[in-house]
C-alpha positions as CSV (number, residue, x, y, z in Angstrom):
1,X,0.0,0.0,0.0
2,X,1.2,3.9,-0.4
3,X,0.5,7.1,0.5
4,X,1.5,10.4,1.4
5,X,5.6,10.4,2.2
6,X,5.8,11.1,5.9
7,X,8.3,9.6,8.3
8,X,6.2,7.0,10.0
9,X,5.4,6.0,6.1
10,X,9.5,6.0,6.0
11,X,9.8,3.5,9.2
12,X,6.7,1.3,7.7
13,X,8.8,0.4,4.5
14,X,11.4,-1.6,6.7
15,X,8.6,-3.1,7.9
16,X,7.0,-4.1,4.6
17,X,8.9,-7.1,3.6
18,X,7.5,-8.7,6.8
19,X,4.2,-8.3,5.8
20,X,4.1,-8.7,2.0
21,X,2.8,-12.0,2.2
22,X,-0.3,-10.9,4.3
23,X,-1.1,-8.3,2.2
24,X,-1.1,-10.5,-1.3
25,X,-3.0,-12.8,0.7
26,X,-5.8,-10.3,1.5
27,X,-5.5,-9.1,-2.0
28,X,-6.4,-12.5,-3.5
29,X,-9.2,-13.0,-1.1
30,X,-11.0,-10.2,-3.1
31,X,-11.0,-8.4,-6.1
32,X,-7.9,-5.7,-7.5
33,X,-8.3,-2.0,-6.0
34,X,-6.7,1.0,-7.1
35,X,-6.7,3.4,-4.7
36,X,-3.1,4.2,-3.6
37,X,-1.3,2.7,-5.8
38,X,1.8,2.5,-7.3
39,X,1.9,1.1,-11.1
40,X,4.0,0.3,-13.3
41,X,2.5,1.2,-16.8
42,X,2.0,-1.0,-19.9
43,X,4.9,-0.1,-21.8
44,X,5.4,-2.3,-25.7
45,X,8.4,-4.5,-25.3
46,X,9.2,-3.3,-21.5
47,X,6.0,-4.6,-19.8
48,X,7.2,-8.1,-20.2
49,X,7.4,-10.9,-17.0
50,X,11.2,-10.1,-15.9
51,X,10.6,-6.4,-15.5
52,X,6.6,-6.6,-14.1
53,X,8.3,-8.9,-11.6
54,X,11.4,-6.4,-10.6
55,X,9.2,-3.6,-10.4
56,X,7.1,-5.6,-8.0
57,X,10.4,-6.8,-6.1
58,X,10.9,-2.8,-6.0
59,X,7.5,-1.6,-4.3
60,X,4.8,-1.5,-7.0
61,X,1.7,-2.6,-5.9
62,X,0.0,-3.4,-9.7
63,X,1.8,-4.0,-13.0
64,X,0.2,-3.8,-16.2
65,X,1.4,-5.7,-19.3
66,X,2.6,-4.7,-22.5
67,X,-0.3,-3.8,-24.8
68,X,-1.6,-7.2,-26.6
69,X,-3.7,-6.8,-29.4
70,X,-6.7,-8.6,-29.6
71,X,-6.6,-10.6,-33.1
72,X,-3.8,-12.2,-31.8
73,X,-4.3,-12.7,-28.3
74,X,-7.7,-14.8,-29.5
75,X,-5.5,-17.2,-31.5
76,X,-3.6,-17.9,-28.9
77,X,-3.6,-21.6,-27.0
78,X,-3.2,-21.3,-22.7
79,X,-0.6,-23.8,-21.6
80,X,0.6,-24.5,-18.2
81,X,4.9,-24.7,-18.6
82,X,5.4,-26.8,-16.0
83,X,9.5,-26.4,-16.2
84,X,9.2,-22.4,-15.9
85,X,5.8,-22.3,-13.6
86,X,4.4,-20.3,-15.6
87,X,1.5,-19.8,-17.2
88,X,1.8,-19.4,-21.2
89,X,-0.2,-18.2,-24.2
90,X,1.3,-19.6,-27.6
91,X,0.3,-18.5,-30.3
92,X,-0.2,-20.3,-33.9
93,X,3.7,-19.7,-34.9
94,X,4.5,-21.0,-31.6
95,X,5.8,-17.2,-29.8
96,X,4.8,-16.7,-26.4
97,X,2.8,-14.2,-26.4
98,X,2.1,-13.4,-22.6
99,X,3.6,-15.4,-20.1
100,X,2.6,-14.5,-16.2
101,X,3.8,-16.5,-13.1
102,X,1.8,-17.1,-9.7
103,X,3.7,-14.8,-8.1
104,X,2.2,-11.7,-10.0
105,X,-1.3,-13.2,-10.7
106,X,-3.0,-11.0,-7.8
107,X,-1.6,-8.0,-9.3
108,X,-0.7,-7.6,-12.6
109,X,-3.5,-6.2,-15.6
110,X,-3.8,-7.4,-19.0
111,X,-3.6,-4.5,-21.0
112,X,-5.3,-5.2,-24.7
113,X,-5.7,-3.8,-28.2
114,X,-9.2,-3.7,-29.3
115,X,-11.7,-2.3,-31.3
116,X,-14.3,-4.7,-31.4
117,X,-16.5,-5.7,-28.1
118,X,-16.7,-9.7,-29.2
119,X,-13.5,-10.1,-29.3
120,X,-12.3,-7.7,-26.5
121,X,-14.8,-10.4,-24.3
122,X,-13.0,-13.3,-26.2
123,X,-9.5,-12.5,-25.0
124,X,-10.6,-11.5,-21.7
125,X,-12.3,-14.9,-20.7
126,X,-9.2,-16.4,-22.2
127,X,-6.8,-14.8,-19.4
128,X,-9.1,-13.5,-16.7
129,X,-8.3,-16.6,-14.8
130,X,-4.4,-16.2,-14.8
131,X,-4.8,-12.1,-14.0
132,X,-5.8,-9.9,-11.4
133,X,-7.1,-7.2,-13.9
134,X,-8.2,-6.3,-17.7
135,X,-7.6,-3.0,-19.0
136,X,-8.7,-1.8,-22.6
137,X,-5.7,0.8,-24.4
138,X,-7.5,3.7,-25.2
139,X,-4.4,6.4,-25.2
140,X,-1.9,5.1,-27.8
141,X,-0.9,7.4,-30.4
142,X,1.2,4.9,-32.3
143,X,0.2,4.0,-35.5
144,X,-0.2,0.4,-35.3
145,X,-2.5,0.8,-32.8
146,X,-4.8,3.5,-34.3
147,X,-4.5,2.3,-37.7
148,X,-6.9,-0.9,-36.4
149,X,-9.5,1.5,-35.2
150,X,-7.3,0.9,-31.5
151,X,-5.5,3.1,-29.2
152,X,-6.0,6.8,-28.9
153,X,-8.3,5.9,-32.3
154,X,-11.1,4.9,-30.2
155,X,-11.0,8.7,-28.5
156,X,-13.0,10.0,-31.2
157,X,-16.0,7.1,-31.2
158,X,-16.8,6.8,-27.4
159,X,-20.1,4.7,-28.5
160,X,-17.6,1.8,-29.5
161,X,-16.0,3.1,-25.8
162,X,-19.2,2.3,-24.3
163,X,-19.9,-1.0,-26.1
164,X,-16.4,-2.9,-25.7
165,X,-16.0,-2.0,-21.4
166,X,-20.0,-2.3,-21.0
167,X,-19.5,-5.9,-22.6
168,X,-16.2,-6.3,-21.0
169,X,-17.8,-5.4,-17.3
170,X,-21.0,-7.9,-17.9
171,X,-18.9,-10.4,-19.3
172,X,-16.2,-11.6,-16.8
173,X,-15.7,-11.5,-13.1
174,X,-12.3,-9.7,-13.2
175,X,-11.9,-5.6,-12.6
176,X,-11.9,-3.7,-15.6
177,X,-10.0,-0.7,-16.7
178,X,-9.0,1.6,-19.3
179,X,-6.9,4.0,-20.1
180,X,-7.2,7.1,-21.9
181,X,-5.3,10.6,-23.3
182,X,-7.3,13.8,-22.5
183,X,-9.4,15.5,-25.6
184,X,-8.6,19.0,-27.0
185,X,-11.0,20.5,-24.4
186,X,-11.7,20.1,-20.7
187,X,-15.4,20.0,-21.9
188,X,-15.0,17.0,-23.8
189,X,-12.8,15.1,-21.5
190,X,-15.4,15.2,-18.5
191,X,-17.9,14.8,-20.9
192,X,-15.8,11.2,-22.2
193,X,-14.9,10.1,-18.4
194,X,-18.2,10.6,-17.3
195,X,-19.8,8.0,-19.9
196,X,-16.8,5.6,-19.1
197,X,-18.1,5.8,-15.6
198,X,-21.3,4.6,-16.1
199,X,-20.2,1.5,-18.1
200,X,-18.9,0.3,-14.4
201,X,-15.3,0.2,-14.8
202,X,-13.3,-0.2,-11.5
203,X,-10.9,2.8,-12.5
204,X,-9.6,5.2,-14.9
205,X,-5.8,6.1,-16.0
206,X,-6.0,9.4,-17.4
207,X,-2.4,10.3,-19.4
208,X,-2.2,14.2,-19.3
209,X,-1.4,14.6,-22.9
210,X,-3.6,14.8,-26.0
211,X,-3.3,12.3,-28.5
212,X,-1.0,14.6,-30.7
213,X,0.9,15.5,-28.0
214,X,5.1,14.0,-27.1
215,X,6.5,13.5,-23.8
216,X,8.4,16.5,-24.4
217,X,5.3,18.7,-23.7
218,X,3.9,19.2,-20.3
219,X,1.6,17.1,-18.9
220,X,-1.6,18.9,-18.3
221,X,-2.3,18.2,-14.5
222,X,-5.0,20.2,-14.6
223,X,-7.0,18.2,-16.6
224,X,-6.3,15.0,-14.5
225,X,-7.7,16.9,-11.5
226,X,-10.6,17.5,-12.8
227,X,-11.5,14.3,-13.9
228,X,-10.5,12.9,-10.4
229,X,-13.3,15.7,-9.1
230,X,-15.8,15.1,-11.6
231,X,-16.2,11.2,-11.2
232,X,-16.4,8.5,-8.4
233,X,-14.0,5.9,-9.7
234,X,-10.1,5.4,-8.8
235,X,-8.3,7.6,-11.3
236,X,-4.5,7.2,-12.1
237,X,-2.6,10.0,-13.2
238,X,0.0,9.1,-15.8
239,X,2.6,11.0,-17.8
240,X,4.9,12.3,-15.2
241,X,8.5,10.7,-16.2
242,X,9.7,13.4,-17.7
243,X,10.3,16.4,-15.8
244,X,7.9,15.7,-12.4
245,X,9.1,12.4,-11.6
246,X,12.8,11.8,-11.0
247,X,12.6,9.8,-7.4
248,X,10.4,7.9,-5.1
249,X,9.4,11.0,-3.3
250,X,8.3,12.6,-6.4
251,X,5.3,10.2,-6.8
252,X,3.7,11.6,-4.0
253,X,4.2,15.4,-5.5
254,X,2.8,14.3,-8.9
255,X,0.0,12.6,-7.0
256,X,-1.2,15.7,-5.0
257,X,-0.6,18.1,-7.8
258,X,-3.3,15.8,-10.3
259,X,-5.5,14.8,-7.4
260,X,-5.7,11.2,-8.4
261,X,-6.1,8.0,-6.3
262,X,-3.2,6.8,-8.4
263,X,0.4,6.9,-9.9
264,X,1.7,5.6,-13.0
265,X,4.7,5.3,-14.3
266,X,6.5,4.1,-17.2
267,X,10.0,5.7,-19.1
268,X,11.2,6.5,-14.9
269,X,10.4,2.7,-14.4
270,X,11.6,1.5,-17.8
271,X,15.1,3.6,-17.0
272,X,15.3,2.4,-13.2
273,X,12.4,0.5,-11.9
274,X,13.7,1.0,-8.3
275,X,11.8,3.9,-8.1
276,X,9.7,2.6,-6.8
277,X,11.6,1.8,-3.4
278,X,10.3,3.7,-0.3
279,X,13.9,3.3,0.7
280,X,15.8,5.3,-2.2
281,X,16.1,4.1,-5.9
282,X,19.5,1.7,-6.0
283,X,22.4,1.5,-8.8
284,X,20.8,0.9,-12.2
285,X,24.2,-1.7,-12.7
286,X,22.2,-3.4,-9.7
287,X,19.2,-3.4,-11.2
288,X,20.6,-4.7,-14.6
289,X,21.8,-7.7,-13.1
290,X,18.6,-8.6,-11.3
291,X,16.7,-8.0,-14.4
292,X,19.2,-10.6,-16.3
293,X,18.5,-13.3,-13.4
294,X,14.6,-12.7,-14.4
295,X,14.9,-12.7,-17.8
296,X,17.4,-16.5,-18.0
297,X,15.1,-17.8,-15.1
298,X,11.9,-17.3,-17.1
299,X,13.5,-18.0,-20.4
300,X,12.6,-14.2,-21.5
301,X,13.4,-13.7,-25.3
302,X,16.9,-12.5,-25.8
303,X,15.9,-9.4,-28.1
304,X,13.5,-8.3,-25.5
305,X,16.0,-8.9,-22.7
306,X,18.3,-6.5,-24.7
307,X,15.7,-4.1,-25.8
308,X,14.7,-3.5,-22.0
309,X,18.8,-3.4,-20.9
310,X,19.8,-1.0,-23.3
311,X,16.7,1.7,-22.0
312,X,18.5,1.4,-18.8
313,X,21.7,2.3,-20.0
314,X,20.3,5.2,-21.3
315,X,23.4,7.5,-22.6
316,X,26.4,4.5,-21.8
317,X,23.9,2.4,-24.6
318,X,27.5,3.4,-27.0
319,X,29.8,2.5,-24.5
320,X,32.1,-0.7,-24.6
321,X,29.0,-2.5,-22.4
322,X,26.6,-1.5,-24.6
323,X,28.3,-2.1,-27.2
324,X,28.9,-6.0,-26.5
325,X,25.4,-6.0,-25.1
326,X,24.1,-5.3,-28.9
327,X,26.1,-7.8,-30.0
328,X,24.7,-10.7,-27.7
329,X,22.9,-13.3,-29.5
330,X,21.6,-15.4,-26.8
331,X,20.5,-14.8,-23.1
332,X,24.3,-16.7,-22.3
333,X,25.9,-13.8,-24.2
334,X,23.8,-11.4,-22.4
335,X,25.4,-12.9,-19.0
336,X,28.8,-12.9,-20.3
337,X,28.8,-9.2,-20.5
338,X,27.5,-8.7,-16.8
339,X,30.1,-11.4,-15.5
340,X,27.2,-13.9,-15.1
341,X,27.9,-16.6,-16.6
342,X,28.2,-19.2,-13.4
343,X,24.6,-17.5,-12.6
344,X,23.6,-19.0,-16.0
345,X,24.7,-22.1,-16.6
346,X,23.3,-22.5,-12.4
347,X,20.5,-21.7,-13.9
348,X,20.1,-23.9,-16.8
349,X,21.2,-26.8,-15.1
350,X,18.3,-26.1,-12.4
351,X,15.8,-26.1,-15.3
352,X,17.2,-29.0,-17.1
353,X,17.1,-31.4,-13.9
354,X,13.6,-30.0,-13.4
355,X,12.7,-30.9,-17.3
356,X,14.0,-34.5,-16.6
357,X,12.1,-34.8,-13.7
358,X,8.7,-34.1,-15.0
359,X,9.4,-35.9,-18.6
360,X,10.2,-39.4,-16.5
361,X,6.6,-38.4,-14.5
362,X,5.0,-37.6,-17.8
363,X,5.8,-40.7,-19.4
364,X,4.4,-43.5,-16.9
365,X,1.6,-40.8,-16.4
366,X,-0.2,-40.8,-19.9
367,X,-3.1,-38.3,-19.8
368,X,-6.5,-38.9,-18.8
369,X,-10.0,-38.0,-20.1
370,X,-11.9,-35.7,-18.2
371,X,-15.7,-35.6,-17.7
372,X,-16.8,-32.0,-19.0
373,X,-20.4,-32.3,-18.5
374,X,-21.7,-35.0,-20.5
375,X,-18.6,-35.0,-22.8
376,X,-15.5,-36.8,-22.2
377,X,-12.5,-34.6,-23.7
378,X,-9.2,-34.4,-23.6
379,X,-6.2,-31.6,-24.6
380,X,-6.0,-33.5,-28.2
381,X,-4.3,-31.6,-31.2
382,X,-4.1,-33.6,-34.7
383,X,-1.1,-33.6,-36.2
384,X,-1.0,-35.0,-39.8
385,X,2.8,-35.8,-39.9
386,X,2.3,-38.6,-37.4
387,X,0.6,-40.8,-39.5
388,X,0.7,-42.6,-42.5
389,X,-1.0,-41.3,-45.9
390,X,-3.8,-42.3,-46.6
391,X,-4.8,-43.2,-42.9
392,X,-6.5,-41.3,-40.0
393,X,-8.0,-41.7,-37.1
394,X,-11.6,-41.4,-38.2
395,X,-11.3,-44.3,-40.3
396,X,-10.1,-46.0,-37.2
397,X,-12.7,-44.9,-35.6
398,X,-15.3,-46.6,-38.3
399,X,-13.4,-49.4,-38.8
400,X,-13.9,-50.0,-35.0
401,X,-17.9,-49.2,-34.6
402,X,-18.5,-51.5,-37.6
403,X,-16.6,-54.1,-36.1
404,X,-18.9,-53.7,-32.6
405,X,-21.2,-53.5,-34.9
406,X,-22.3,-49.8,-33.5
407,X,-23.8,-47.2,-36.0
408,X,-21.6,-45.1,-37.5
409,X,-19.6,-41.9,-35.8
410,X,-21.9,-38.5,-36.1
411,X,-19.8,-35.3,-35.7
412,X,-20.4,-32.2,-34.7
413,X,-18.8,-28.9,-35.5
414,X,-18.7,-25.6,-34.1
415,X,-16.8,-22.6,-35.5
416,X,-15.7,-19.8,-33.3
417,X,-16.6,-16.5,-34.7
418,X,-13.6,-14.4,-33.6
419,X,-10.7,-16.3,-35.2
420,X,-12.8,-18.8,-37.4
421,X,-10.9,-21.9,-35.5
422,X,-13.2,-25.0,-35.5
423,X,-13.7,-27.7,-32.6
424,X,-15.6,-30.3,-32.8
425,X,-17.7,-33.7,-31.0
426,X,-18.0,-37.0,-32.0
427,X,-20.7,-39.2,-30.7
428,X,-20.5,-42.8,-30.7
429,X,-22.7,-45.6,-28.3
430,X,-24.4,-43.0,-27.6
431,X,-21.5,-41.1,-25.5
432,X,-20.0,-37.9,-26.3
433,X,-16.3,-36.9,-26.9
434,X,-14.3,-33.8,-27.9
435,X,-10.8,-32.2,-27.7
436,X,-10.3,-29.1,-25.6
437,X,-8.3,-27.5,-28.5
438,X,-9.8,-25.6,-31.2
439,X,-8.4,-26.6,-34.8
440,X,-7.9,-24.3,-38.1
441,X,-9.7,-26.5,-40.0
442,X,-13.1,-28.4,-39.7
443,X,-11.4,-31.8,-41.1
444,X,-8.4,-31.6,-38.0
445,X,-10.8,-30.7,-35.3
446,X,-13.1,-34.2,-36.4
447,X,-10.0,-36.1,-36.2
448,X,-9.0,-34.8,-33.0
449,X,-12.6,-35.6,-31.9
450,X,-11.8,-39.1,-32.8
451,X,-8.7,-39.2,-31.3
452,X,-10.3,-38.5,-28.3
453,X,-12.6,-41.6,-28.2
454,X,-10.3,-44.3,-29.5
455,X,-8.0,-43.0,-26.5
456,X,-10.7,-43.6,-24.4
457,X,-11.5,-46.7,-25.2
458,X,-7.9,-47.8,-25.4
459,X,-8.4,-48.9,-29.2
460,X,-5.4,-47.8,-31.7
461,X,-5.6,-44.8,-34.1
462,X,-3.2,-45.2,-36.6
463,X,-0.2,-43.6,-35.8
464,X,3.3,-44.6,-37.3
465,X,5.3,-47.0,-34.9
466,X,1.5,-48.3,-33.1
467,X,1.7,-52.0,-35.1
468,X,-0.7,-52.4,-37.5
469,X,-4.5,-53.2,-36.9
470,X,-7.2,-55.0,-38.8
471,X,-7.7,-52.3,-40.8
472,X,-4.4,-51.3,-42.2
473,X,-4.2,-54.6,-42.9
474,X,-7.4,-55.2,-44.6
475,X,-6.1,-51.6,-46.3
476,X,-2.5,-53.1,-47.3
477,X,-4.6,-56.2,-48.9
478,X,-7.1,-53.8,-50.9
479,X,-3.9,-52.0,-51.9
480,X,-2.2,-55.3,-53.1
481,X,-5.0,-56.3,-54.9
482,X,-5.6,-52.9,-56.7
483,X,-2.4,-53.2,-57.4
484,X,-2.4,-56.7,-58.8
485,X,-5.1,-56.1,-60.9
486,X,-3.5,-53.1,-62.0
487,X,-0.4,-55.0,-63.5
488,X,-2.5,-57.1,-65.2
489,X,-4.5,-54.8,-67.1
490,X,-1.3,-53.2,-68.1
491,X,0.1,-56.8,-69.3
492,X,-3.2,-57.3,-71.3
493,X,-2.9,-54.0,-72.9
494,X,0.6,-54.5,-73.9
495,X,-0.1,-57.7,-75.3
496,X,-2.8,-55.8,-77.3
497,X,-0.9,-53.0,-78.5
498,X,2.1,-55.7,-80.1
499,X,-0.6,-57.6,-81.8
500,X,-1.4,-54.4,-83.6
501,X,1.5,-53.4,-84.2
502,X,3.4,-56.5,-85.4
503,X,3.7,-56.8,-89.0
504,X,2.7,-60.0,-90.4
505,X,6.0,-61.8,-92.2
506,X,4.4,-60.4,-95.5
507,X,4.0,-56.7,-94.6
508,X,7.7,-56.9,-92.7
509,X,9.0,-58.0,-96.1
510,X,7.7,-55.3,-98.1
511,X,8.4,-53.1,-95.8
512,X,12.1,-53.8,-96.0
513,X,12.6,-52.6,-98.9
514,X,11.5,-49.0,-98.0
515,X,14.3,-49.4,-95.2
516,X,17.5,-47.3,-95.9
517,X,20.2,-47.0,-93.4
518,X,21.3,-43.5,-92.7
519,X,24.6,-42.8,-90.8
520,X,24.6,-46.3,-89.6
521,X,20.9,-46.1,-88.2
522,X,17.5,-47.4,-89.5
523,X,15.2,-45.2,-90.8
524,X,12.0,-45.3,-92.5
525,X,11.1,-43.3,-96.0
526,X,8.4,-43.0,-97.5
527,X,8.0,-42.8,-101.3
């Protein structure tokens, strides 16, 4: 918690490590507020796990993400990494996308990209379990957010405001925010936060700059005090890196001269996120190397690891450091120029032993259906290259009802509207079974479907190495015999074609003496 900057608040910080663990408890046992807060801000390419986490270690109590935009967020597949405990959202080309840990979950907001209510709800029942928070970007200026309708776009069409956080509010159980850049007039602002109200968000971030507006103007703090008079709602005042915000007790100036519940902050973070320590900000060198230990322990990508490093280096980004730091390939190379690689390879043996451990549990554990209702499903994904052509699991799946002499599989399909990815049931005996994975394609999602029964009922589905059943048998005998026949219709039609074109002894006869040899070859004129 934070407030005001007084002595006893002073004494309380040495205090605060002591009872961290009480205070994320109490957190989880309800729902995220924002009053007196510190935040980091969602920053592109800074807001990633290792630096959310350090600015947490530092004294913020809420981190937002980096801005995710929605069409890709909704392709994405949730999958629990075991080795990294974390929790991971992969999409289609196999990046991570957003990865969060347990030991963020109560406080960290999912900041997205959106412009369309559907799919804002899509992505937000897709994390809301694994966050403490969503939050809608309404204030971004850059171009590849505005271009999609997004960002500081949606400032000039608050009816699509109103639709996407009124759907968001109704639609999950999770606090919902936004944030937004002020309007040309003070009018219009009040007029906008005022409607955003109403839709029932839990708070407000107000940046004190219009959309057109760089961080080397002045932030307007007069127009985020009067939204924080003019509505209910927590509002968080945001913009102050620049020229208000320099230490940890500036926080509390640029609170009181705004009025807001709130602080955020994001270049002063991004440059040294130990700002936010009540006990003085610490070396950024210091801070460097505890990022680096985040970013190898939660296998952080090595382009984002250096992006982030070089912010904090700031003007040394051309010195002999920096220098070696751009020319780091990996996340080892990264450690060599910090002198840490011990630290690393520590590190990667830790996670390697931990890999080996859960593949030899994994193996003599296979998984096991689960009863979702009246279906039976499983995590199942299809994938064609392991098994032969010409054979699938749904003709195992036949093969197998006609032999228990069941009526034939029935499927059914469902396409998703927001990222047209199909999944589908299969019902056979009268017992229903699906895959907990949606599929690209209508034909995959079937097969997965099947995959999920014949698993079930322990009967074999075709893929290469399994032995072969009764029916790639019967298959391999069909083939045979096609074949067979085959050759034999090309033996009768060869025989065919030399009776026709055989010259009787006659005809060969005469037909010599039209024969001349050219060059030592035969060759046939005709007079």
């Amino acid at each position: 918690m934070w407030s005001a900057i007084t002595p006893q608040h002073k004494v309380q910080c040495a205090v605060d490590a002591e009872i961290e663990e009480g205070i994320i408890m109490a957190t989880s046992l309800g729902k995220l507020r924002f009053n007196n807060k510190m935040i980091l801000a969602p920053m592109v390419r800074v807001g990633t796990l290792p630096m959310r986490l350090l600015a947490l270690d530092y004294g913020a109590d809420i981190v937002y993400c980096e801005e995710l935009i929605d069409l890709k967020m909704v392709q994405c597949e949730r999958v629990v990494n075991d080795v990294l405990e974390t929790v991971d959202f992969i999409a289609p080309d196999e990046r991570v996308m957003f990865r969060t840990c347990n030991k963020e979950k109560d406080r960290v907001v999912f900041q997205m990209g959106t412009a369309d209510p559907e799919r804002a709800l899509a992505v937000a029942k897709l994390v809301e379990n694994d966050v403490a928070a969503i939050d809608v970007n309404m204030g971004c200026p850059k171009e590849y957010s505005t271009k999609g309708g997004m960002g500081s776009a949606l400032l000039s069409d608050p009816d699509k405001i109103e639709a996407i956080l009124t759907r968001l509010v109704k639609g999950i159980s999770k606090p919902v925010t936004c944030k937004i850049r002020i309007l040309p007039s003070l009018e219009e602002t009040l007029g906008l936060v005022k409607r955003i109200e109403k839709t029932g968000v839990a708070a407000i971030a107000v940046h004190g700059r219009m959309k057109e507006e760089r961080p080397r103007h002045a932030v307007h703090c007069d127009y985020i005090r009067a939204v924080a008079e003019n509505v209910s709602i927590p509002v968080i005042a945001n913009g102050g890196s620049l020229d208000p915000i320099k230490t940890f007790d500036d926080i509390e100036q640029f609170r009181e001269a705004t009025g807001a519940s709130s602080v955020m902050l994001a270049r002063a973070a991004m440059w040294n996120p130990s700002i936010f320590r009540c006990q003085g900000m610490v070396s950024v060198d210091e801070v460097m190397e505890e990022y680096v230990k985040y970013a190898v322990c939660y296998d952080n990508n090595t382009f984002n690891t250096k992006y982030c490093l070089c912010q904090m280096l700031r003007e040394r980004v051309e010195s002999p450091m920096g220098k070696q730091l751009h020319a780091a390939q990996t996340n080892e190379e990264i450690c060599e120029v910090f002198g840490m690689s011990d630290f690393y390879k520590k590190a990667q043996a830790e996670l390697e032993a931990r890999k080996k451990a859960l593949d030899a549990n994994s193996s003599s554990l296979p998984d096991q259906p689960v009863l979702d209702g009246d279906v039976i499903t499983m995590a199942i994904k299809f994938e064609r290259r392991e098994y032969p052509p010409q054979i699938t699991p749904k003709m195992y799946l036949l093969e197998w009802s006609r032999k228990e002499k069941l009526e034939q599989p029935v499927y059914k399909t469902e396409q998703r509207a927001q990222d047209r990815c199909f999944q589908s049931t299969v019902i056979v005996a009268n017992k229903k079974y699906r895959s907990t994975l949606w599929e690209k394609s209508k034909k995959f999602a079937e097969q997965a479907a099947a995959i999920v029964c014949l698993r079930t009922l322990g009967v074999p589905e075709g893929r290469i190495g399994e032995g072969y059943s009764g029916l790639v048998n019967k298959r391999k005998r069909e083939e045979k015999k096609s074949a067979i026949s085959e050759d034999d219709s090309m033996t009768d039609l060869a025989h065919r074609k030399r009776r026709l074109t055989e010259p009787s002894q006659k005809e060969e006869q005469g037909s010599n003496d039209n024969l001349v040899v050219v060059n030592g070859s035969c060759g046939q004129t005709v007079s």
